[in-house]
N, C-alpha and C positions, 0 to 999 in steps of 0.2 A: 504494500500500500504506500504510496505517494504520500510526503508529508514534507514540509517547511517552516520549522520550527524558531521563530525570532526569541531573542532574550538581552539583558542587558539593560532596559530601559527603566527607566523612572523619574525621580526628583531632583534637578539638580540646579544651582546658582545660577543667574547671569551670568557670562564669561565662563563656564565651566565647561565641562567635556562629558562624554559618553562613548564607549564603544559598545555598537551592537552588534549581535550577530546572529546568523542565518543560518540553522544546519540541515542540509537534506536527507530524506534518509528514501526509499524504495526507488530510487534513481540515482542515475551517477551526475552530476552538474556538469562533469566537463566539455557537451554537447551544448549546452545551455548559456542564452545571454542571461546574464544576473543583472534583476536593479533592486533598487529600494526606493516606495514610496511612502509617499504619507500623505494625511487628511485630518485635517484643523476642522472644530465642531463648524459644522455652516459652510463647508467648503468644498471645492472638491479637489480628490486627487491629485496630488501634481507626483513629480518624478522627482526625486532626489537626485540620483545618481545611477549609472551603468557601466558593464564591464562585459566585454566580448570574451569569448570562450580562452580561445589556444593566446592570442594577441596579448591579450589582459589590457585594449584600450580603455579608457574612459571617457565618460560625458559625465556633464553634473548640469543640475541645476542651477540659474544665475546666480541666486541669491547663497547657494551653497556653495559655490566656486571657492576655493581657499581656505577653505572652512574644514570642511569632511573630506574625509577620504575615504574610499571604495576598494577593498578587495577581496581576493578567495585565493583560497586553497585546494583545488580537484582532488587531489590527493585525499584530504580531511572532510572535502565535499560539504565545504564550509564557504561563508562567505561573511566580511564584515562590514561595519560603515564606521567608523571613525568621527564622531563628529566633536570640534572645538570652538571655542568663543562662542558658543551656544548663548543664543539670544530668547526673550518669549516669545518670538514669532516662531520658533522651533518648536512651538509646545505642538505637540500631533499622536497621533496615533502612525507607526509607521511599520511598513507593510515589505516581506521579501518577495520577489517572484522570479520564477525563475521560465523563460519564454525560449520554445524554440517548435517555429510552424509544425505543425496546427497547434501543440502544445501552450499552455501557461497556467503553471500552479501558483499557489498565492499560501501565502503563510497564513498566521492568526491576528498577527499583531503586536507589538509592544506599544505602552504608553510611553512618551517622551515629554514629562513635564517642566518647565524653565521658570524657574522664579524672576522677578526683576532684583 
């Protein structure tokens, strides 16, 4: 059974950090483009971050640019977000998926809360 398991998140300062992470388990990822999204109450969707399979390129979000950073491990079939200088607008619910045609599985969720 397919499963995408986030963890890592919670409460944290202005200016603080968080690493989360992504673990797959009844598939292997390394076929798989990896992203992380997230969805603020009222909002919709937008995309954090992505990372091609073999390459290990990235994209990011504008507002995420320089901030977080995105990667895995095929091997541990793991995948992380790194995020820094976390601001409130960070505060979201944030989501892994893992996408490769027709395919895309989707995690559960971790909460990502940012004090001022």
């Amino acid at each position: 059974q397919v499963h995408l398991v986030e963890s890592g998140g919670g409460l944290v300062q202005s200016g603080g950090s968080l690493r989360l992470s992504c673990a797959a388990s009844g598939f292997s990822i390394n076929t798989y483009t990896m992203k992380w999204y997230r969805q603020a109450p009222g909002k919709d969707r937008e995309l954090v971050a992505m990372i091609t399979t073999t390459s290990g390129l990235t994209e990011y979000g504008d507002s995420m640019r320089g901030r977080f950073t995105i990667s895995r491990d095929n091997t541990k079939n793991t995948m992380w977000l790194q995020m820094s200088s976390l601001k409130p607008e960070d505060t979201a619910v944030y989501y892994c998926s893992a996408e490769r045609e027709p395919f895309t599985y989707w995690g559960q969720g971790t909460q990502v809360t940012v004090s001022a």
